[in-house]
C-alpha positions as CSV (number, residue, x, y, z in Angstrom):
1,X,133.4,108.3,134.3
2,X,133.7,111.9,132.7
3,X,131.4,114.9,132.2
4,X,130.7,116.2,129.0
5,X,130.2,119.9,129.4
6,X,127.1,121.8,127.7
7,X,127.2,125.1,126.1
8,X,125.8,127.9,128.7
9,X,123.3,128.7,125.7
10,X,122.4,124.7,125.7
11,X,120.6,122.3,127.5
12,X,120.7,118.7,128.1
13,X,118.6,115.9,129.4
14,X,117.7,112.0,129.6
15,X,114.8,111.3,127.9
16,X,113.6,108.0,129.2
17,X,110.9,105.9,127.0
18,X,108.7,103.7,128.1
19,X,105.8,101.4,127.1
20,X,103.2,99.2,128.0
21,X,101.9,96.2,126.2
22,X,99.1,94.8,127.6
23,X,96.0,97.2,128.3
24,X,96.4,97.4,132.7
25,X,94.0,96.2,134.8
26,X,91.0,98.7,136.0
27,X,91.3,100.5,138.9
28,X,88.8,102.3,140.8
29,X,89.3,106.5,139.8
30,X,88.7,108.8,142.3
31,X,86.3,111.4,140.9
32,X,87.7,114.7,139.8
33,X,86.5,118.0,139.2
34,X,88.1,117.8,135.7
35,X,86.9,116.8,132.5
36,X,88.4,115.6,129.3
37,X,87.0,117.6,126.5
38,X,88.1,116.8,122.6
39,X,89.8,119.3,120.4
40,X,89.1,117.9,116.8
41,X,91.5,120.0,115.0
42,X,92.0,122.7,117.4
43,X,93.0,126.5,115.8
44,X,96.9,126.5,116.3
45,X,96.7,129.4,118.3
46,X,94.4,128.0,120.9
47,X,96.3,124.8,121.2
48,X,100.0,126.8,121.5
49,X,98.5,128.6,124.5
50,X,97.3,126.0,126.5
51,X,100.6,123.7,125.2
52,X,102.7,126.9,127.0
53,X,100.6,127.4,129.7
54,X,101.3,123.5,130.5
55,X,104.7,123.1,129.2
56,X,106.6,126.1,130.0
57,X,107.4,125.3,133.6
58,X,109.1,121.7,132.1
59,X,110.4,124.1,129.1
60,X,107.9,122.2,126.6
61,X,108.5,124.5,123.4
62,X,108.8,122.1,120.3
63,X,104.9,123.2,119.1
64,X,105.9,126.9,119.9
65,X,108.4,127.1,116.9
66,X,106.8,124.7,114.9
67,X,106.1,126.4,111.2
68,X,102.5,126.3,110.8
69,X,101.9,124.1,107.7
70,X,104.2,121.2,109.9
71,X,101.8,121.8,113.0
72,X,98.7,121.9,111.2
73,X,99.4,118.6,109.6
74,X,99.3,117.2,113.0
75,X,96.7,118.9,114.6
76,X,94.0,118.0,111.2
77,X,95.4,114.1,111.2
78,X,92.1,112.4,112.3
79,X,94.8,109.9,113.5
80,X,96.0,112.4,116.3
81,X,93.3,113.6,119.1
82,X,94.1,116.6,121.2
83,X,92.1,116.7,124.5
84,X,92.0,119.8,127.2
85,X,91.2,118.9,131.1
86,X,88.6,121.5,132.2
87,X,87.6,122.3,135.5
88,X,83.9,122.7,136.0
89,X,83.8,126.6,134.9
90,X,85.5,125.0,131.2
91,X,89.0,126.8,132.1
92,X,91.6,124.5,130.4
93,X,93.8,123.3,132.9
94,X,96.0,120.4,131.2
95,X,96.3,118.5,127.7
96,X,96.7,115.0,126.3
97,X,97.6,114.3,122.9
98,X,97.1,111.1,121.5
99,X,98.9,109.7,118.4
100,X,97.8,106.5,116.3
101,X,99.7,107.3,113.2
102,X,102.0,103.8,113.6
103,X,99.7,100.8,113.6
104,X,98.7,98.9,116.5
105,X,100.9,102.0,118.6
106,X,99.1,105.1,120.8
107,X,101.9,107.2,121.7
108,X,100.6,109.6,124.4
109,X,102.9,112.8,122.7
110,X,102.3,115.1,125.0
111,X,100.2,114.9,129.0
112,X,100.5,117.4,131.8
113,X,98.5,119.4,134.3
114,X,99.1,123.3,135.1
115,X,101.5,123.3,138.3
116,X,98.6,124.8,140.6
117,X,96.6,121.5,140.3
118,X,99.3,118.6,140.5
119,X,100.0,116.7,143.6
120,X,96.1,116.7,144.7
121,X,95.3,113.4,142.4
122,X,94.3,115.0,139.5
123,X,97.4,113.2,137.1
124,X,95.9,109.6,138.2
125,X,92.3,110.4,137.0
126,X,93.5,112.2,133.7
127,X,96.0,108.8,133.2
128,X,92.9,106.4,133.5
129,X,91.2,108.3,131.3
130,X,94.3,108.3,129.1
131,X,94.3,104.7,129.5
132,X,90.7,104.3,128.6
133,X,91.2,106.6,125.5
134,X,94.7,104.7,124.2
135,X,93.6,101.4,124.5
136,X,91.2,100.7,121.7
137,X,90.3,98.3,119.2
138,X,93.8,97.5,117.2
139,X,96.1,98.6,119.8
140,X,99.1,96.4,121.2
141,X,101.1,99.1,122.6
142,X,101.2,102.0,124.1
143,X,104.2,104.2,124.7
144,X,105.4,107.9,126.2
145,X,108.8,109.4,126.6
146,X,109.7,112.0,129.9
147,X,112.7,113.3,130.5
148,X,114.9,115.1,133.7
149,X,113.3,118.7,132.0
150,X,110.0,117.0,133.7
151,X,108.3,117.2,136.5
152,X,110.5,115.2,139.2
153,X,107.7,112.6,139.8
154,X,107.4,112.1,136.1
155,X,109.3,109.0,135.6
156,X,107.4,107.6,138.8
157,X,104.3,108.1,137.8
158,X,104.2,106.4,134.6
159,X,105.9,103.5,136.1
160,X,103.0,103.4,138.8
161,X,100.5,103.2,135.8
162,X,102.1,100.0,134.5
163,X,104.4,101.4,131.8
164,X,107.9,99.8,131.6
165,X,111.2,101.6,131.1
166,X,112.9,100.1,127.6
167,X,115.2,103.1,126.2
168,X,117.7,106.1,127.5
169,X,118.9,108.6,125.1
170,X,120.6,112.2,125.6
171,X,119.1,115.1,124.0
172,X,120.4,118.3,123.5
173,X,119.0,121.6,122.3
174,X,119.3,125.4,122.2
175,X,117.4,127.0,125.6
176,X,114.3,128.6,124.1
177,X,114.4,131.0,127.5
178,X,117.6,132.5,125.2
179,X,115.7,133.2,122.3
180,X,112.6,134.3,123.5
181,X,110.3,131.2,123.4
182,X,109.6,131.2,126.5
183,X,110.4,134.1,129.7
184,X,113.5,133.9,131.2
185,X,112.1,132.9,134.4
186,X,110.2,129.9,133.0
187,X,110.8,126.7,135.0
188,X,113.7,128.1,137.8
189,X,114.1,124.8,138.8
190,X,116.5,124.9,135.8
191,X,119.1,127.7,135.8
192,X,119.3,129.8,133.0
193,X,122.8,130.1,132.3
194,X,122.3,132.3,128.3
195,X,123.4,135.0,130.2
196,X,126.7,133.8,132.3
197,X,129.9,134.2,130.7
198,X,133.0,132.6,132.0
């Protein structure tokens, strides 16, 4: 067994996918103070703030650098529906993303709740409404992908919803905290280590 070091600039994580093939049973959902409202075709700049205002404690920053022709071919697909969780005074407080691009697939791209409202029961009501969304007329499968950048729970939580594990892979990447994309003190769960020299 050996360790493979990672450039102080760098980062590396397990990105573990998983799927589910058969729509889950219903279970009873607690009510919520949130709501699920649709973005058809958000502006970019509305969906990159709530995107970072989600992501960036789990370093979520691939839509951040996206050029802007690239992103607005996803967010105009009619095949891809962005949704924003709102709290009863409409503040955006988490995202779902939704992708039917691949036949008889949903892959649920992107899902997450600001850190101030996770842990109280919020992420099981916005997954059965994720679940109620996803599986549609057509659909066979539905898939996500988390990874150890994630919350801790992540990987638990979609297995508690039904989906099954079925691929590991190692990613790597440059640390957007080093280039600006996001603050240097986003997500201190993670050291920064741009700065350390050895």
């Amino acid at each position: 067994m050996g360790l493979t070091p990672v450039p102080n600039d760098q980062l590396a994580t397990i990105v573990t996918s998983l799927e589910m093939r058969a729509r889950p049973p219903l279970r009873p959902a607690r009510p919520s103070p949130l709501a699920l409202v649709r973005w058809p075709a958000p502006a970019s700049e509305r969906y990159r703030t709530l995107f970072r205002r989600v992501g960036g404690p789990w370093l979520w920053f691939s839509r951040l650098v996206m050029a802007e022709d690239a992103l607005r071919s996803i967010l105009d697909n009619p095949s891809i529906e962005v949704y924003a969780a709102t709290d009863r005074a409409g503040i955006e407080l988490g995202m779902l993303e939704l992708d039917f691009r691949v036949q008889g697939n949903c892959e649920i791209s992107y899902f997450g709740l600001v850190p101030e409202i996770t842990g109280k029961g919020n992420g099981r009501w916005m997954m059965a409404q994720t679940l109620a969304l996803a599986w549609r007329k057509g659909v066979e499968r539905v898939w996500v992908h988390t990874c150890t950048l994630d919350h801790p729970s992540a990987l638990g939580f979609y297995r508690h919803h039904g989906f099954t594990a079925y691929r590991r892979t190692i990613e790597t990447f440059a640390d957007p905290r080093g280039s600006g994309i996001l603050p240097a003190d986003a997500a201190p769960h993670i050291p920064y280590l741009g700065s350390v020299s050895r």
